[in-house]
C-alpha positions in Angstrom: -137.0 -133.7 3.8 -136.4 -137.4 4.5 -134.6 -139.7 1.9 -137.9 -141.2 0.6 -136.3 -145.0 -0.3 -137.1 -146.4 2.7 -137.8 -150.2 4.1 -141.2 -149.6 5.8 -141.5 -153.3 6.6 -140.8 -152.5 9.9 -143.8 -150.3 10.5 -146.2 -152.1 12.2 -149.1 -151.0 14.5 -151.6 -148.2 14.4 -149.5 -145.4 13.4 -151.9 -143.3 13.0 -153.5 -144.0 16.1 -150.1 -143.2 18.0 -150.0 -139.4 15.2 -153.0 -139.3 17.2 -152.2 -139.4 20.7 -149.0 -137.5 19.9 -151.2 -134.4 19.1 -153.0 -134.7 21.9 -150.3 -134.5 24.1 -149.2 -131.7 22.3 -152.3 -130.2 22.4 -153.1 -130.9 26.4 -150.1 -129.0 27.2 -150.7 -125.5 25.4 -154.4 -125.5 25.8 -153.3 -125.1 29.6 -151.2 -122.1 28.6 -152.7 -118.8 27.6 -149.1 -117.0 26.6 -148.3 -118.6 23.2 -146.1 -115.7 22.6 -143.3 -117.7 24.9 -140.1 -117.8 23.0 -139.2 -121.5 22.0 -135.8 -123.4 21.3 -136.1 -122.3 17.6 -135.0 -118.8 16.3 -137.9 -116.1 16.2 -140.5 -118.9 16.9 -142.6 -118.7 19.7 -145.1 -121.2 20.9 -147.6 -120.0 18.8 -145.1 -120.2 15.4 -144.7 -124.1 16.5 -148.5 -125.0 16.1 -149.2 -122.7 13.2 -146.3 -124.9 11.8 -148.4 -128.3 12.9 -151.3 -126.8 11.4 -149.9 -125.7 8.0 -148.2 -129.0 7.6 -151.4 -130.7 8.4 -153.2 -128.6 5.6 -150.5 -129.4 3.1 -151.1 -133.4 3.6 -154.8 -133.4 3.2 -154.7 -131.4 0.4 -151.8 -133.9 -1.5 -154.1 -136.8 -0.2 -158.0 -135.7 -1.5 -156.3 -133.2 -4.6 -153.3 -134.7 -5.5 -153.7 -133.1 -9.1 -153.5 -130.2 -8.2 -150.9 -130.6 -4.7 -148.0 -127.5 -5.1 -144.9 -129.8 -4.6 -143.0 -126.7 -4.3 -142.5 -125.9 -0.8 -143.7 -123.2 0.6 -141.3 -121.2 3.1 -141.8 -122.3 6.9 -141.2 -119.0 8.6 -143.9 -117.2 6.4 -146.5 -120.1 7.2 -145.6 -120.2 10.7 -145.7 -116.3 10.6 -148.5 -116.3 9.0 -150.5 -118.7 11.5 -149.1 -117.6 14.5 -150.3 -113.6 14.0 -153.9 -114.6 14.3 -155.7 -115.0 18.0 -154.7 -118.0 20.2 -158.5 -119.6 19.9 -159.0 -119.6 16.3 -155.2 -121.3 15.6 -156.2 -123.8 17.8 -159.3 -124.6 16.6 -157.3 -124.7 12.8 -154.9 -127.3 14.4 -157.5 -129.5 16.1 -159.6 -129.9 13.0 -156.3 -130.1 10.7 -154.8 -132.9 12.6 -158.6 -134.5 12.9 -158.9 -134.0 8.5 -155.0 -135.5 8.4 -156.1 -139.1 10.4 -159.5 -139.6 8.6 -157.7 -138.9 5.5 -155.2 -141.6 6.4 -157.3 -143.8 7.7 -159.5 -143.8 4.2 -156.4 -145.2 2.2 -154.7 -148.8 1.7 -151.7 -148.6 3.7 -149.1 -148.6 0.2 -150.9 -145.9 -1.4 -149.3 -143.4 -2.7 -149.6 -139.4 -3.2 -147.7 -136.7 -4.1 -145.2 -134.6 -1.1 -142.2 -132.5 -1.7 -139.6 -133.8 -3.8 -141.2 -137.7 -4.0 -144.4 -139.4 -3.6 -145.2 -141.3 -0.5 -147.1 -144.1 1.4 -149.5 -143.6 4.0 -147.4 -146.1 5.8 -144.3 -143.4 5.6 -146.9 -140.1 6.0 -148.1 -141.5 9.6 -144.6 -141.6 11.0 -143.1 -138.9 9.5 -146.4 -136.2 10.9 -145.7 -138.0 14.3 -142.1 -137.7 14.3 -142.2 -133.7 12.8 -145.6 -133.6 16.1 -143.0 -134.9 18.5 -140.1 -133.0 17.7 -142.0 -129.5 17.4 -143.9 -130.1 20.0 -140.5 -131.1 22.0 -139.8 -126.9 21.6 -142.9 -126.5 23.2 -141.9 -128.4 26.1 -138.6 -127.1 26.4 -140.3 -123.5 26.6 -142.0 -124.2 29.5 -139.8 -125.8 30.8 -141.9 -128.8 31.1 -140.3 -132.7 31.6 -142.7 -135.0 29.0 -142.2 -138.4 29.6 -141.3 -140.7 27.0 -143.5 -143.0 25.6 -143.4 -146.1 23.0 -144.2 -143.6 20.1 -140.5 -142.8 20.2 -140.0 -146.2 18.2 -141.4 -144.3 14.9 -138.8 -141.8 15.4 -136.5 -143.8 16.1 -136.8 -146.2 12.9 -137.1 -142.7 11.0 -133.7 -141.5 12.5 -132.3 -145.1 11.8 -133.3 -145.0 8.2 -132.3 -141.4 7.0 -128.5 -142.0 7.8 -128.7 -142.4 3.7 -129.9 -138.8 4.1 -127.7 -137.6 6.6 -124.8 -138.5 4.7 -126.0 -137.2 1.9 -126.5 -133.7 3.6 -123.0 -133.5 5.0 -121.2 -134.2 1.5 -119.9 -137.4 3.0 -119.6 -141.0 1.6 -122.0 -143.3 2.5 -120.7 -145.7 4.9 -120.5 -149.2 2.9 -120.6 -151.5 5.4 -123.6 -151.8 8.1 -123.8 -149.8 11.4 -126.1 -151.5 14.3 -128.1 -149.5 16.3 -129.1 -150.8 19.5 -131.6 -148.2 21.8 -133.4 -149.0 25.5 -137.2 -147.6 24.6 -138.6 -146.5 27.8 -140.3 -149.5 28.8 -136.4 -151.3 28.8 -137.0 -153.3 25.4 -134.1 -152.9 23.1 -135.0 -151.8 19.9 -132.6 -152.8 17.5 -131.6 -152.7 13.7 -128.5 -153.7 11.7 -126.6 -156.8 11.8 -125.6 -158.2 15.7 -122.1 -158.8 14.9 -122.0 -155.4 12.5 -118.3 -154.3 13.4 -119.6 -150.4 13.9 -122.5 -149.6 16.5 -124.8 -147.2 17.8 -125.9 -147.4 21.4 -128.1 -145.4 23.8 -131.5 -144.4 24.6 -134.1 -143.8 21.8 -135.2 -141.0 23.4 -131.4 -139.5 23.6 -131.0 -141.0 20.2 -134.3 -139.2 18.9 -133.3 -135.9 20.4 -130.7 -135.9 18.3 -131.9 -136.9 14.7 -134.7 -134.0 14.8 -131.5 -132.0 16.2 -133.2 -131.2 19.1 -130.1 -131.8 21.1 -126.7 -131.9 20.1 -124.4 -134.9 20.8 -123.1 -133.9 23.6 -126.4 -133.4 25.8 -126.8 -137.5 25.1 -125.5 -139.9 26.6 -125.3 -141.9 22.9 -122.0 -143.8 22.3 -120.7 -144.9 18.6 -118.1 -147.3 18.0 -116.4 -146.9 14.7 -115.3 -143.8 12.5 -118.6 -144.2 10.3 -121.2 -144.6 13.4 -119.4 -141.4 15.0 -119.8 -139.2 12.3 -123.2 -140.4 12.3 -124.1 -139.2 15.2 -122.4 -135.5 14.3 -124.2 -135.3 11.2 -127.8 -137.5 12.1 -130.9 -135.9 11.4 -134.3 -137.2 9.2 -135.0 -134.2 7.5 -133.1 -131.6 5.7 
């Protein structure tokens, strides 16, 4: 999971409103498709595995939010929940996910934006929980898409991903056994509107560039480096980009 020690002053906006509207999305596209026993990107998961993943993860924040006594912060094993979810009929999973992901916004919505509850290995903010269900929404629901072989377009969300992807290179490094990289790294993306979204230092000697969505494909390692068109300059921003990702 992501490196929790994060500088959230950066997330602005209705976040949950965009977790929202990523679901949706999500959701618009496989209510269209009977067959959720299509194979997807990810090893013995079908379609169906994907949302029963959604919706398991969905259960897991409500209950840390409204019963955070008695939260298991031991996690539980994703190919049994997703298993699990996925053997059941089509309807009744997506029913589960619809009201999970309904539960999941009312329960952020209810709370300050800094408070805190318990998740695996750290507690959190509801200003980290919003982007971090969008950014595990998007990059599961990006199998889906794949599967069917479906183009989504990218939208604005991507900046909470992005800013994810952009923080957890603490966490990446980490994961790889590597030294973190003392000196800065700038990371400069083209969001799909054109704006450059930006972080690090201008005249940081090391640099990222590309587009978020390339960028975001990669940090939820739903494409490898080579299938982006993402350039590093420097030894520490190109291992970066071989070892990115924002979860473990």
């Amino acid at each position: 999971m992501l490196n929790y020690g994060l500088d959230m002053s950066e997330v602005d906006g209705d976040v949950v409103a965009d977790l929202v509207a990523e679901g949706d999305e999500l959701d618009a596209l496989v209510a269209e498709h009977a067959d959720w026993t299509r194979a997807t990107p990810a090893a013995g998961w079908t379609i169906a595995h994907q949302v029963a993943h959604l919706a398991a993860a969905d259960a897991g924040v409500v209950a840390a939010i409204r019963t955070p006594g008695t939260f298991d912060a031991v996690p539980r094993d994703a190919d049994l929940d997703a298993a699990e979810g996925a053997a059941g009929p089509r309807s009744a999973l997506l029913q589960t996910w619809r009201a999970g992901r309904a539960e999941v916004a009312a329960a952020l919505r209810a709370l300050p934006a800094d408070k805190s509850f318990p998740w695996f290995g750290a507690d959190v903010t509801v200003q980290l929980m919003a982007p971090l269900r969008l950014m595990e929404t998007w990059a599961h629901g990006q199998d889906v898409f794949d599967a069917l072989d479906v183009r989504r377009p990218p939208t604005a969300r991507l900046r909470h991903v992005a800013f994810l992807g952009v923080q957890g290179l603490t966490l990446s490094f980490h994961a790889a056994q590597l030294p973190v990289p003392a000196g800065p790294i700038r990371v400069e993306l083209t969001g799909p509107d054109g704006e450059v979204w930006a972080w690090g230092p201008q005249d940081a000697p090391q640099r990222i560039d590309g587009t978020a969505l390339d960028f975001c494909l990669r940090v939820t390692h739903r494409r490898s480096r080579a299938e982006t068109g993402l350039t590093a300059v420097g030894a520490d921003a190109d291992t970066w980009l071989d070892v990115a990702r924002v979860f473990l």
